[in-house]
mmCIF file as Biopython writes it, N, C-alpha, C and O atoms, coordinates in Angstrom:
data_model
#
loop_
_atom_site.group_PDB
_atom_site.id
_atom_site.type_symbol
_atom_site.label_atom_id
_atom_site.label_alt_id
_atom_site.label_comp_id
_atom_site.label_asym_id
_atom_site.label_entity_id
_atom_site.label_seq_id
_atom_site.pdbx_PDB_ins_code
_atom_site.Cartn_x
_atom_site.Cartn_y
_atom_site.Cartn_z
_atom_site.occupancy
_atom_site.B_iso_or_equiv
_atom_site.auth_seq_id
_atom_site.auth_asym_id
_atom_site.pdbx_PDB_model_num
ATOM 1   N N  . UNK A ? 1  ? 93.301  138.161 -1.775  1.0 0.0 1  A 1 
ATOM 2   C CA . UNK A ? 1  ? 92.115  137.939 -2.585  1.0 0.0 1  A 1 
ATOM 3   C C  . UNK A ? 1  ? 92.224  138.833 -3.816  1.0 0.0 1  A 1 
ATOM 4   O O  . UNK A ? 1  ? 92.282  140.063 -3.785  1.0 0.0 1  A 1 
ATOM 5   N N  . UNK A ? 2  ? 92.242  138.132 -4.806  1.0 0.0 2  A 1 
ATOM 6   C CA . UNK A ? 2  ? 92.287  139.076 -6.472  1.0 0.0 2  A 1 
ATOM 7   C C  . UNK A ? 2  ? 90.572  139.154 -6.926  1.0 0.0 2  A 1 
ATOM 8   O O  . UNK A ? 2  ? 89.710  138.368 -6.534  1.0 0.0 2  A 1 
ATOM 9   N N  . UNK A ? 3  ? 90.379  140.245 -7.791  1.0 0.0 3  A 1 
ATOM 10  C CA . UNK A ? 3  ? 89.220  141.020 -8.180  1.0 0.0 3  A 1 
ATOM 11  C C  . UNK A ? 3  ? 89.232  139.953 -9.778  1.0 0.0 3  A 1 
ATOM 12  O O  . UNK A ? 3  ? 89.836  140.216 -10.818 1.0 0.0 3  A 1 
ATOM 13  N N  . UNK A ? 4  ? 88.434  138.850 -9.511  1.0 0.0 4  A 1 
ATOM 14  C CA . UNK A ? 4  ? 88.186  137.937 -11.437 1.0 0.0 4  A 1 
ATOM 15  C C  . UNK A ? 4  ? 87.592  138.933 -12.162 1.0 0.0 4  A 1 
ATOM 16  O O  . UNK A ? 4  ? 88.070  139.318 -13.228 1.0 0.0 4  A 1 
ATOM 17  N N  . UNK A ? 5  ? 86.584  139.390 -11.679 1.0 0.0 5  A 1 
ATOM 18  C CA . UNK A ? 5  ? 85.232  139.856 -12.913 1.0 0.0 5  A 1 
ATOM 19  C C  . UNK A ? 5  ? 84.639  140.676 -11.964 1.0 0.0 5  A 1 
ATOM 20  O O  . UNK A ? 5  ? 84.411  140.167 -10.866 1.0 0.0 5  A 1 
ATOM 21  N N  . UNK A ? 6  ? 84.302  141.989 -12.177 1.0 0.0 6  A 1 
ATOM 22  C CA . UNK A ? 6  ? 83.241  142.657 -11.988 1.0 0.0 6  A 1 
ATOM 23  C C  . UNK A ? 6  ? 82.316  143.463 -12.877 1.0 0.0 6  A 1 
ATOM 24  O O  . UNK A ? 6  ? 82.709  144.372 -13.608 1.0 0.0 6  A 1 
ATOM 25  N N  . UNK A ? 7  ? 80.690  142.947 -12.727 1.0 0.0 7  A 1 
ATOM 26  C CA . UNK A ? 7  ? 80.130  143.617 -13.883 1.0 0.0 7  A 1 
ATOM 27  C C  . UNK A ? 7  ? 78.638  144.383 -13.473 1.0 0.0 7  A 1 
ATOM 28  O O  . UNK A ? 7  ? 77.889  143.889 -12.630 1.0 0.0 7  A 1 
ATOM 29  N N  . UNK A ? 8  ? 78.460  145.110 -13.886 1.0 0.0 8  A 1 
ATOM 30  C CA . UNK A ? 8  ? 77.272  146.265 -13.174 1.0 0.0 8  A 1 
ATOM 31  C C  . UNK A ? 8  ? 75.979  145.410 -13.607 1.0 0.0 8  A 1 
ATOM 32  O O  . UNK A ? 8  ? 75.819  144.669 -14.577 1.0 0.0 8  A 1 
ATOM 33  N N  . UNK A ? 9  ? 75.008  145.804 -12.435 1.0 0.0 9  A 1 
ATOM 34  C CA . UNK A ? 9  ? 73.588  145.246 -12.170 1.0 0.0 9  A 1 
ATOM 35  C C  . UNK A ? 9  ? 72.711  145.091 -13.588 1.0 0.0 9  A 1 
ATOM 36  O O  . UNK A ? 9  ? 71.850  144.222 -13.728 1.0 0.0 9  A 1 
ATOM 37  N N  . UNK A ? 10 ? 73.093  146.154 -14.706 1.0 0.0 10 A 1 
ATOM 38  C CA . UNK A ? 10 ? 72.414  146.357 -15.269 1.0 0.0 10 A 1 
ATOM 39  C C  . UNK A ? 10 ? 72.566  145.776 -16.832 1.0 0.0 10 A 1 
ATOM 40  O O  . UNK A ? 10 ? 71.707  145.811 -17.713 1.0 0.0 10 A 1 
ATOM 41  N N  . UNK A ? 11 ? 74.025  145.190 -16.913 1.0 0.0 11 A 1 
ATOM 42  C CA . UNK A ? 11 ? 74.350  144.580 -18.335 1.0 0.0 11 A 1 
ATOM 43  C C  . UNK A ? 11 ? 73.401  143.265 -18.148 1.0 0.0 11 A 1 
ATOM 44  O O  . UNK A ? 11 ? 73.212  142.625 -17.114 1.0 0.0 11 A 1 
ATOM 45  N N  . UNK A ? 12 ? 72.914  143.071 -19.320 1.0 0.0 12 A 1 
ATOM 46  C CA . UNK A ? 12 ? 72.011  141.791 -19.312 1.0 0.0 12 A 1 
ATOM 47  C C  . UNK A ? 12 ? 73.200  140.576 -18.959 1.0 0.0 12 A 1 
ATOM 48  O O  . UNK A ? 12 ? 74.335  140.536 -19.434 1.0 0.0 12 A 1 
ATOM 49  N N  . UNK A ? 13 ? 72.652  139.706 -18.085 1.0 0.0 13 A 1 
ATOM 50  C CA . UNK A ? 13 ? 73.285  138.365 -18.032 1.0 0.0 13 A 1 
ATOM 51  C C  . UNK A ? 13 ? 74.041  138.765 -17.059 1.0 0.0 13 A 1 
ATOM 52  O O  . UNK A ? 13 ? 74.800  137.813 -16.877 1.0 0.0 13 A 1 
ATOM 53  N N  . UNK A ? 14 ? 74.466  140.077 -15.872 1.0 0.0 14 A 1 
ATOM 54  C CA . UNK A ? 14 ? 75.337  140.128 -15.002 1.0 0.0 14 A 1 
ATOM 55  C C  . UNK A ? 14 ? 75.532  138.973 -14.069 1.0 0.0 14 A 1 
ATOM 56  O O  . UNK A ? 14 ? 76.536  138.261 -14.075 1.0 0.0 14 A 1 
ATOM 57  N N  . UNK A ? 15 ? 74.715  138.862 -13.430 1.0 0.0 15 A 1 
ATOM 58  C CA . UNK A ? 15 ? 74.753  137.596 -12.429 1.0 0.0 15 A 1 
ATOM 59  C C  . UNK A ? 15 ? 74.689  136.432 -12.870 1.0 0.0 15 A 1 
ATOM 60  O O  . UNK A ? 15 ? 74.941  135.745 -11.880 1.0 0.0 15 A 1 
ATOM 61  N N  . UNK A ? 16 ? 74.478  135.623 -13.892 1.0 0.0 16 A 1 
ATOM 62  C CA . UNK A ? 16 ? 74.589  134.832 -14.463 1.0 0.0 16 A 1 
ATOM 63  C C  . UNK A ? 16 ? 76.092  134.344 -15.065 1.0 0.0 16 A 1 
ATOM 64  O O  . UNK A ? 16 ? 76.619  133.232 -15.040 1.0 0.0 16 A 1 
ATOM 65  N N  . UNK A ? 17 ? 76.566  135.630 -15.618 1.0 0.0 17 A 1 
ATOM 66  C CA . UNK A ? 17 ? 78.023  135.982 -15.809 1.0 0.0 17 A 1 
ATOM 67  C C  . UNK A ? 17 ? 78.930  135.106 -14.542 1.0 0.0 17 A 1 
ATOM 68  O O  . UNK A ? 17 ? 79.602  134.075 -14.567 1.0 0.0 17 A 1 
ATOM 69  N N  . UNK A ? 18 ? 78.700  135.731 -13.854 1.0 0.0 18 A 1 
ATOM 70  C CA . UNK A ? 18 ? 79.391  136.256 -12.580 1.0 0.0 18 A 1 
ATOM 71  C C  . UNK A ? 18 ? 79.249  134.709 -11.817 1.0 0.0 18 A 1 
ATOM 72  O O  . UNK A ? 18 ? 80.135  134.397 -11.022 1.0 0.0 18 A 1 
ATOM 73  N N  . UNK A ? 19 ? 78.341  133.944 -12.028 1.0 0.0 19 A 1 
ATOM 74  C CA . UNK A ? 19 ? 78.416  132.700 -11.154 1.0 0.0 19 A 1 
ATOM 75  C C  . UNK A ? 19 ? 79.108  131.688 -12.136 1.0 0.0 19 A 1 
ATOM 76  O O  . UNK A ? 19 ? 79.644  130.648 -11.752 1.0 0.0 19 A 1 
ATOM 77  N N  . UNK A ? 20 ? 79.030  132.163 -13.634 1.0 0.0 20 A 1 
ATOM 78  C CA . UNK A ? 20 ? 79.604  131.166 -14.533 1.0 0.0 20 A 1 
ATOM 79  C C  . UNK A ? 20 ? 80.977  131.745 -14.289 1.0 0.0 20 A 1 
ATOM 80  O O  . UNK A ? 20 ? 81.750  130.807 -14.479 1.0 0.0 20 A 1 
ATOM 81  N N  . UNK A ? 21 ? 81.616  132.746 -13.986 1.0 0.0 21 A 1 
ATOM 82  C CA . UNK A ? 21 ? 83.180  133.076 -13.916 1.0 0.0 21 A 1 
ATOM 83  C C  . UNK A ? 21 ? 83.603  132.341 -12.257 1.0 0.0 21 A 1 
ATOM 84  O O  . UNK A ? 21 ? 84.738  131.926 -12.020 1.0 0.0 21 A 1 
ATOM 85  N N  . UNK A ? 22 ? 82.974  132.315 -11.695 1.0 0.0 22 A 1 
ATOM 86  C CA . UNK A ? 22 ? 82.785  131.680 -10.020 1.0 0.0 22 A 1 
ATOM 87  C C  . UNK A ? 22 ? 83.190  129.897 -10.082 1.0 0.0 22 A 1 
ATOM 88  O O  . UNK A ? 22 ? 84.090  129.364 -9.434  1.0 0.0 22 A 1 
ATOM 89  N N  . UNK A ? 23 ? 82.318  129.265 -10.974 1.0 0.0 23 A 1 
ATOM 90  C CA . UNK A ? 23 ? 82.563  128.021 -11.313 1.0 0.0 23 A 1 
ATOM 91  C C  . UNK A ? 23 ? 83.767  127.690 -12.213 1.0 0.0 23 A 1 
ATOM 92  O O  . UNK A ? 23 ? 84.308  126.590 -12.095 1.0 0.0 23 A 1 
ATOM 93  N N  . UNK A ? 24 ? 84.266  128.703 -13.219 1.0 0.0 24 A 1 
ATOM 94  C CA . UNK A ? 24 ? 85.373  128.433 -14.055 1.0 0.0 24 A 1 
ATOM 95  C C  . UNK A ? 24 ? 86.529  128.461 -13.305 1.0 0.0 24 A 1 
ATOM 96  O O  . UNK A ? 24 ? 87.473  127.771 -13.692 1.0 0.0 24 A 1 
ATOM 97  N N  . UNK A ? 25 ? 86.681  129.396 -11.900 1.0 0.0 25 A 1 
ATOM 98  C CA . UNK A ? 25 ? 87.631  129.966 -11.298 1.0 0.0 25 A 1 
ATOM 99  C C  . UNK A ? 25 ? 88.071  128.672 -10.169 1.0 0.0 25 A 1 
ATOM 100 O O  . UNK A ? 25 ? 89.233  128.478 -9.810  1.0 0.0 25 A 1 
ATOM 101 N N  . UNK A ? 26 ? 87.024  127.949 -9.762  1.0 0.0 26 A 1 
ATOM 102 C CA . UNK A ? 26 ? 86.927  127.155 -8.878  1.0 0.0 26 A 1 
ATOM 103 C C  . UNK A ? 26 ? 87.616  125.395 -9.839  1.0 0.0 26 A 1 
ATOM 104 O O  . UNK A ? 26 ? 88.271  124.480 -9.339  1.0 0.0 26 A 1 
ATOM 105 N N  . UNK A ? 27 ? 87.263  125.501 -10.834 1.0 0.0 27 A 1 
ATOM 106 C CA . UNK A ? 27 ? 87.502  124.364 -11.734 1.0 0.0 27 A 1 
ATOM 107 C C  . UNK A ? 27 ? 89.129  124.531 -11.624 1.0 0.0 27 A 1 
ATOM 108 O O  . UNK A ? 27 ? 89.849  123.729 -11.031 1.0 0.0 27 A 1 
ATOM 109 N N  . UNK A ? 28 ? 89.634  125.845 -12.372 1.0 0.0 28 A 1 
ATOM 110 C CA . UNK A ? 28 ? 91.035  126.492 -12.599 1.0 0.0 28 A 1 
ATOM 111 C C  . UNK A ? 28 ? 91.829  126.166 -11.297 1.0 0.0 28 A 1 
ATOM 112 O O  . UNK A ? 28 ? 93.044  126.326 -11.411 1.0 0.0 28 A 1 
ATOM 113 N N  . UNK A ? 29 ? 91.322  125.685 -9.925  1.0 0.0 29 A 1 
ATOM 114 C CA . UNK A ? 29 ? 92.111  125.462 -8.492  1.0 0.0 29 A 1 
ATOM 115 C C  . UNK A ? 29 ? 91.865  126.791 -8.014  1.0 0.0 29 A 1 
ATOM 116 O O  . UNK A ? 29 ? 92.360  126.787 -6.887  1.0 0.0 29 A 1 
ATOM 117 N N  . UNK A ? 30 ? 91.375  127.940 -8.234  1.0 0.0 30 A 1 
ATOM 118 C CA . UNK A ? 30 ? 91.357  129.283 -7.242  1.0 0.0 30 A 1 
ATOM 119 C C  . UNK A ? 30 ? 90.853  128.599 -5.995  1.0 0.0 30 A 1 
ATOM 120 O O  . UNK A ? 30 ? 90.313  127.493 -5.965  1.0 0.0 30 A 1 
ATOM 121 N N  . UNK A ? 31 ? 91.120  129.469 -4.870  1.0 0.0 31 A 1 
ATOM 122 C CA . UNK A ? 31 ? 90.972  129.112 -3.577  1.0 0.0 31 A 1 
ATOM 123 C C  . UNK A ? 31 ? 90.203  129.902 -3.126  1.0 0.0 31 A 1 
ATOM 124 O O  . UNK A ? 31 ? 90.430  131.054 -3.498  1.0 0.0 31 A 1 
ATOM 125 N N  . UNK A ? 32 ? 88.798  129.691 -2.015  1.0 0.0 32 A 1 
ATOM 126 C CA . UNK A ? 32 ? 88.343  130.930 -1.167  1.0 0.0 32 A 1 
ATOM 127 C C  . UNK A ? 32 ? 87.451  132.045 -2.311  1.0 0.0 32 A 1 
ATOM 128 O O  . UNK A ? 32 ? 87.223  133.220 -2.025  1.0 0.0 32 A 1 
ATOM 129 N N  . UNK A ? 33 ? 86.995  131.334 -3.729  1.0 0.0 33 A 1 
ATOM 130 C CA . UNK A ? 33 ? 86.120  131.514 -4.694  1.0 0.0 33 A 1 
ATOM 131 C C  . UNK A ? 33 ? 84.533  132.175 -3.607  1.0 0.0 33 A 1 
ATOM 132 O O  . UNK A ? 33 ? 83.825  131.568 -2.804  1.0 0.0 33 A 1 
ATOM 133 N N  . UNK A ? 34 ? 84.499  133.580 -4.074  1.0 0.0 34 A 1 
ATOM 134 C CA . UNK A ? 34 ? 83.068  134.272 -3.913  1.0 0.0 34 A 1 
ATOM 135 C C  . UNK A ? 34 ? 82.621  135.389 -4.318  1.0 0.0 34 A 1 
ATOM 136 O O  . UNK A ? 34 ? 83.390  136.342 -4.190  1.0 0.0 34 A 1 
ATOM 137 N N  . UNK A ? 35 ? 81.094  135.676 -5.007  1.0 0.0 35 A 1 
ATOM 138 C CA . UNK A ? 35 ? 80.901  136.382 -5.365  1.0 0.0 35 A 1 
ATOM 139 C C  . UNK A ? 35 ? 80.168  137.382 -4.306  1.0 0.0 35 A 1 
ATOM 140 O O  . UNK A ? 35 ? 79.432  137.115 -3.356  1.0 0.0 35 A 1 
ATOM 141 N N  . UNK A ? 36 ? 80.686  138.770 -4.868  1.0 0.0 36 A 1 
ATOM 142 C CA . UNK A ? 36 ? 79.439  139.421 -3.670  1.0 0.0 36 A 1 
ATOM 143 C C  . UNK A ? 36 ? 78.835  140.455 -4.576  1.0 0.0 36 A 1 
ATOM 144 O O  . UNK A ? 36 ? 79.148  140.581 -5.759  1.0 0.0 36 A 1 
ATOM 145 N N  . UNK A ? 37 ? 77.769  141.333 -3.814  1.0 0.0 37 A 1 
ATOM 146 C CA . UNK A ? 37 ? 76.948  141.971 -4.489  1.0 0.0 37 A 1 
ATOM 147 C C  . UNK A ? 37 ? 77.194  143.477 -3.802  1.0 0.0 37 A 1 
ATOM 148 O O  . UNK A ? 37 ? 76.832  143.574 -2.629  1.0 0.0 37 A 1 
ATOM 149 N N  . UNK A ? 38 ? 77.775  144.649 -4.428  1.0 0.0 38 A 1 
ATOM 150 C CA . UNK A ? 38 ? 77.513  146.180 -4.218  1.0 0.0 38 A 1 
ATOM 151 C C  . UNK A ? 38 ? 77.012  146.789 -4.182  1.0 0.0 38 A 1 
ATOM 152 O O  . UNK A ? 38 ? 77.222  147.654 -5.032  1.0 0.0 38 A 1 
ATOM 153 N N  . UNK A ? 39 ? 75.575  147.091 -3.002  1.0 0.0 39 A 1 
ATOM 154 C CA . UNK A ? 39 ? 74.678  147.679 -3.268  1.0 0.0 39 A 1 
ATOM 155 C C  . UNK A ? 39 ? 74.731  149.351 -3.667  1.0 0.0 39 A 1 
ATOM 156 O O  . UNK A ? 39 ? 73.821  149.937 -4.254  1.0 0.0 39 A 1 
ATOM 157 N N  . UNK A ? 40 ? 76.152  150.040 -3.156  1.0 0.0 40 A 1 
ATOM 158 C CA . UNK A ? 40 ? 76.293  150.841 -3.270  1.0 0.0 40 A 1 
ATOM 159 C C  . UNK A ? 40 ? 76.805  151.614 -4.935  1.0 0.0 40 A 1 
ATOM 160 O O  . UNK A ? 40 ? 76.585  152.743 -5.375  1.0 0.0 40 A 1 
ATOM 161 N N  . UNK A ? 41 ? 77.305  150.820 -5.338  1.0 0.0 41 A 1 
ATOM 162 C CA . UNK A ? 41 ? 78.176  150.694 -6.603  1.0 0.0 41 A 1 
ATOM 163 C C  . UNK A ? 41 ? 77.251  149.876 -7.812  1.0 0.0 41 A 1 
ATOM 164 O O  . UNK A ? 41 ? 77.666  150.041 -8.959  1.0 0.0 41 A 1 
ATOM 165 N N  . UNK A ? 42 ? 76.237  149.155 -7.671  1.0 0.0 42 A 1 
ATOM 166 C CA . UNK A ? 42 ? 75.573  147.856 -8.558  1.0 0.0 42 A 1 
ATOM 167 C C  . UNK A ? 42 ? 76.583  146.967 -9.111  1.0 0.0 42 A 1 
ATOM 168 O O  . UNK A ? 42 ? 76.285  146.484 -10.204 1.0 0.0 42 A 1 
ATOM 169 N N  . UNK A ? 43 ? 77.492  146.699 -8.712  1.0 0.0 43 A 1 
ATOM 170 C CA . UNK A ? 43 ? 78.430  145.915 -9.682  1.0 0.0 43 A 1 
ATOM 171 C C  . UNK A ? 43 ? 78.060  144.570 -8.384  1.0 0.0 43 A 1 
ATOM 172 O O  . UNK A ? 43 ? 77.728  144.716 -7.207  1.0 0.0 43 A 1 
ATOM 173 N N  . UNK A ? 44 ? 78.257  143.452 -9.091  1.0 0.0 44 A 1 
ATOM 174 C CA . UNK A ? 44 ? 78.360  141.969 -8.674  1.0 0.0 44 A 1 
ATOM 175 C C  . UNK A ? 44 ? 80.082  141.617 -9.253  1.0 0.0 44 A 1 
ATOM 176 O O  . UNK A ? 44 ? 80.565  142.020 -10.311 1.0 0.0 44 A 1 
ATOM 177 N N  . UNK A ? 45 ? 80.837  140.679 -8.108  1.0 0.0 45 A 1 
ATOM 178 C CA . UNK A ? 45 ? 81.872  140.810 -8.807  1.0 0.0 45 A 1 
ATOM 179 C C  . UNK A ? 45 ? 82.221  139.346 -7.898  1.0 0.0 45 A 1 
ATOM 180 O O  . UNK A ? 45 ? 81.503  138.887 -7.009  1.0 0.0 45 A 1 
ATOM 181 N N  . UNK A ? 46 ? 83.341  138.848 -8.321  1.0 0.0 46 A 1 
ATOM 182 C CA . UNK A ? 46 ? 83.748  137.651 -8.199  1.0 0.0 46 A 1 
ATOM 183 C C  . UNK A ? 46 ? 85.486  137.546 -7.099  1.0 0.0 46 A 1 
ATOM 184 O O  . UNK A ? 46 ? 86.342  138.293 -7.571  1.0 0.0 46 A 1 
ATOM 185 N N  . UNK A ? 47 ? 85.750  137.102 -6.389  1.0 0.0 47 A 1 
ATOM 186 C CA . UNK A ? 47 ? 87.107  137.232 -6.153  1.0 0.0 47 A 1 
ATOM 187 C C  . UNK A ? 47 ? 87.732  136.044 -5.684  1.0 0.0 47 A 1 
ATOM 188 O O  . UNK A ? 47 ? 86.982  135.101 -5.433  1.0 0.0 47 A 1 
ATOM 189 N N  . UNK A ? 48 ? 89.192  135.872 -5.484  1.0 0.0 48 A 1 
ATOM 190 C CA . UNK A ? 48 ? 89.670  134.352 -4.726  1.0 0.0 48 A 1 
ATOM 191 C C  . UNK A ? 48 ? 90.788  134.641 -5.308  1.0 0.0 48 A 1 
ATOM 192 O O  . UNK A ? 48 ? 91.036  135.587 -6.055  1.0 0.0 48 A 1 
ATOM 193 N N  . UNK A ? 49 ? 92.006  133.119 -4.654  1.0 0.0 49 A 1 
ATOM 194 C CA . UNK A ? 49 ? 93.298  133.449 -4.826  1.0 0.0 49 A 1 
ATOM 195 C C  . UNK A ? 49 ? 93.966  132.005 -5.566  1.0 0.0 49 A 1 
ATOM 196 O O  . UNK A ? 49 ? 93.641  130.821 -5.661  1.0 0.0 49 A 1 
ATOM 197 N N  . UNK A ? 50 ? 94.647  132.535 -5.837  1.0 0.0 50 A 1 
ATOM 198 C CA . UNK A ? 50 ? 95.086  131.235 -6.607  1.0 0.0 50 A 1 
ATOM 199 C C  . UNK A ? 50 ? 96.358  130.800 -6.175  1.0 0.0 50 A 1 
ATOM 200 O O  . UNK A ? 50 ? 97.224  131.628 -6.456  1.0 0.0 50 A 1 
ATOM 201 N N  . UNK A ? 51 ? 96.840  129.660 -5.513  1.0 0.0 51 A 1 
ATOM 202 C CA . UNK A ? 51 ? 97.503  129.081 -4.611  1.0 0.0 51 A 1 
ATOM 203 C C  . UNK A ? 51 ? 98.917  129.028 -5.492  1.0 0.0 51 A 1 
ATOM 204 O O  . UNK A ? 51 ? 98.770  129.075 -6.713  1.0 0.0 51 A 1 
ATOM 205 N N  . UNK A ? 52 ? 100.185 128.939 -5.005  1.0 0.0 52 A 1 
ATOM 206 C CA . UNK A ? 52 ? 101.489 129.179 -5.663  1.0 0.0 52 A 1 
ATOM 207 C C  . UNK A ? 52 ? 101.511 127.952 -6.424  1.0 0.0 52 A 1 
ATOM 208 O O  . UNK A ? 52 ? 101.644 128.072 -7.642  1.0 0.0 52 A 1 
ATOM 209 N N  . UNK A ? 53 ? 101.426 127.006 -6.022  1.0 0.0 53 A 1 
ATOM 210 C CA . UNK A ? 53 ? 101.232 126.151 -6.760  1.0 0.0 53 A 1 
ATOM 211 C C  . UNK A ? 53 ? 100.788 125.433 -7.617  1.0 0.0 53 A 1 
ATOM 212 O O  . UNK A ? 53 ? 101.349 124.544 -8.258  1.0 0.0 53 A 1 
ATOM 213 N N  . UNK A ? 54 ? 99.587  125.866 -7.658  1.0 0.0 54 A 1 
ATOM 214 C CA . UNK A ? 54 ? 98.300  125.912 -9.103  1.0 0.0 54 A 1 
ATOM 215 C C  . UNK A ? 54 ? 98.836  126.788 -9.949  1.0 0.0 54 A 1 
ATOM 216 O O  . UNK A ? 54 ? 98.681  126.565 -11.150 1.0 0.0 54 A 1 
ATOM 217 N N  . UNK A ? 55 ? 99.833  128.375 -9.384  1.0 0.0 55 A 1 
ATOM 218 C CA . UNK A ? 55 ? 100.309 128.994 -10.352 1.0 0.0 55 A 1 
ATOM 219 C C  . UNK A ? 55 ? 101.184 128.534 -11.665 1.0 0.0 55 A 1 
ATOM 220 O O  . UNK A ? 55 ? 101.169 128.600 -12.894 1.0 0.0 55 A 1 
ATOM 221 N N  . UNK A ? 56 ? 102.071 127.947 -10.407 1.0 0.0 56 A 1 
ATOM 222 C CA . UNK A ? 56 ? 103.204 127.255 -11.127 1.0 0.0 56 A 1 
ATOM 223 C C  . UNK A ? 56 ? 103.124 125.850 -11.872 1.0 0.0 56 A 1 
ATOM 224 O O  . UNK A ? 56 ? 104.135 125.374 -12.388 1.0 0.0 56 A 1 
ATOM 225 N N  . UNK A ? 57 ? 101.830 125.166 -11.916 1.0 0.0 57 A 1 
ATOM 226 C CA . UNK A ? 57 ? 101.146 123.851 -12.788 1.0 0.0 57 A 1 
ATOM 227 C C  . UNK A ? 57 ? 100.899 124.831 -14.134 1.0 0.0 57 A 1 
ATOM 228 O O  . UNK A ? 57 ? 101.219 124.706 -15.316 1.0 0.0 57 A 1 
ATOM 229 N N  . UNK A ? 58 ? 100.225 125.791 -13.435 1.0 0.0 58 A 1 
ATOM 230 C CA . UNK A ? 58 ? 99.797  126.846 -14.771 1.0 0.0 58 A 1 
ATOM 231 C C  . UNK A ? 58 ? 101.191 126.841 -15.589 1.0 0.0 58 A 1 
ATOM 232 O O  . UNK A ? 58 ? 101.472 126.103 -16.533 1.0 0.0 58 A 1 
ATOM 233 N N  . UNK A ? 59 ? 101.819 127.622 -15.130 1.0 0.0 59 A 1 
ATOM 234 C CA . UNK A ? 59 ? 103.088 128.105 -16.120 1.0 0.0 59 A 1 
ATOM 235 C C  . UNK A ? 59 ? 103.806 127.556 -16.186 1.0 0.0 59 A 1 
ATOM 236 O O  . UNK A ? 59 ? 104.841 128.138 -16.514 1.0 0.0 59 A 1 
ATOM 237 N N  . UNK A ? 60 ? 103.943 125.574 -15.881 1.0 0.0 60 A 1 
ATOM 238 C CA . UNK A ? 60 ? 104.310 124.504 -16.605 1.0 0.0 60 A 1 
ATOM 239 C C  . UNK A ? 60 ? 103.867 123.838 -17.687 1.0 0.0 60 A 1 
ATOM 240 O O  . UNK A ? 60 ? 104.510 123.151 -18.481 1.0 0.0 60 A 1 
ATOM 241 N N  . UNK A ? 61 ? 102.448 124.154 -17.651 1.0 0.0 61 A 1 
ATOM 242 C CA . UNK A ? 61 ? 101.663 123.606 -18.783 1.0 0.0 61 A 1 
ATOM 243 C C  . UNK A ? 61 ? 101.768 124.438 -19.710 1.0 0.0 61 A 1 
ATOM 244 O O  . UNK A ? 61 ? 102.114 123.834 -20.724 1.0 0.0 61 A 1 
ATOM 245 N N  . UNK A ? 62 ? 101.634 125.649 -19.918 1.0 0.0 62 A 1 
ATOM 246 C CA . UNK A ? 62 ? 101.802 126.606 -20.679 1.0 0.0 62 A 1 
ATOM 247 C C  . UNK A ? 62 ? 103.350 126.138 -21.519 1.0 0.0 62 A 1 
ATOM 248 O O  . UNK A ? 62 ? 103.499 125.768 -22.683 1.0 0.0 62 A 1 
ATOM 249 N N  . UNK A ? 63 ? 104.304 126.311 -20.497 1.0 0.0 63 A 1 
ATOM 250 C CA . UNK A ? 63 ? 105.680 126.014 -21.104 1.0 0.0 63 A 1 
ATOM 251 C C  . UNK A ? 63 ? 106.013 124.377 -21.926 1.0 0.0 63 A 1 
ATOM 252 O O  . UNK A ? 63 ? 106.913 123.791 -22.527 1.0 0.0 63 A 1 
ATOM 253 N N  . UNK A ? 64 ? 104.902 124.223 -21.555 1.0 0.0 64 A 1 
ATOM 254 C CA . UNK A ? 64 ? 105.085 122.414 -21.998 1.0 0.0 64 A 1 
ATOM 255 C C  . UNK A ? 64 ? 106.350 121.767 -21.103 1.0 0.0 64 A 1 
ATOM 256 O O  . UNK A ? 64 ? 107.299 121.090 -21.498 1.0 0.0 64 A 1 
ATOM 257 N N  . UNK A ? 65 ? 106.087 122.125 -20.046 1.0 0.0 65 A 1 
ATOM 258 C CA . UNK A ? 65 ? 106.999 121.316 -19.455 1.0 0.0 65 A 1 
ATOM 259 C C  . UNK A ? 65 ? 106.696 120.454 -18.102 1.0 0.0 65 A 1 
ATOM 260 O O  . UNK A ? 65 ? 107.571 119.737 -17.617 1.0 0.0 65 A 1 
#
C-alpha cells in the first residue's frame, strides 16, 4: 500500500481534497483505494497500490508505445 496524499485537518478543503485524490486514484486503475483519518496526527490521507500492470500501460503510454 503507497501513501497518495496526506493533508492536515486544518488546511481548508482537506477532506474534500483527499476524496477528490481517492476518485482520481481509482479512475488511474490503483487497487484497494482508501482514505483514513489520524486522530492522533490530524492528517486525512489517501493510500492503494497500483497493479504491475497498470504500471506498465502507464509507461507505455508515456513512451508512445
Amino acid at each position: 500500500m503507497k501513501l497518495l496524499q496526506s493533508l492536515h485537518k486544518d488546511q481548508p478543503g482537506a477532506a474534500a481534497q483527499i476524496a477528490a485524490t481517492a476518485d482520481d486514484a481509482r479512475t488511474l486503475g490503483f487497487e484497494n483505494v482508501a482514505t483514513h483519518y489520524e486522530p492522533q496526527t490530524g492528517h486525512h490521507t489517501v493510500t492503494g497500490d497500483l497493479p504491475a500492470a497498470t504500471a506498465q500501460r502507464t509507461v507505455d503510454r508515456i513512451l508512445g508505445r
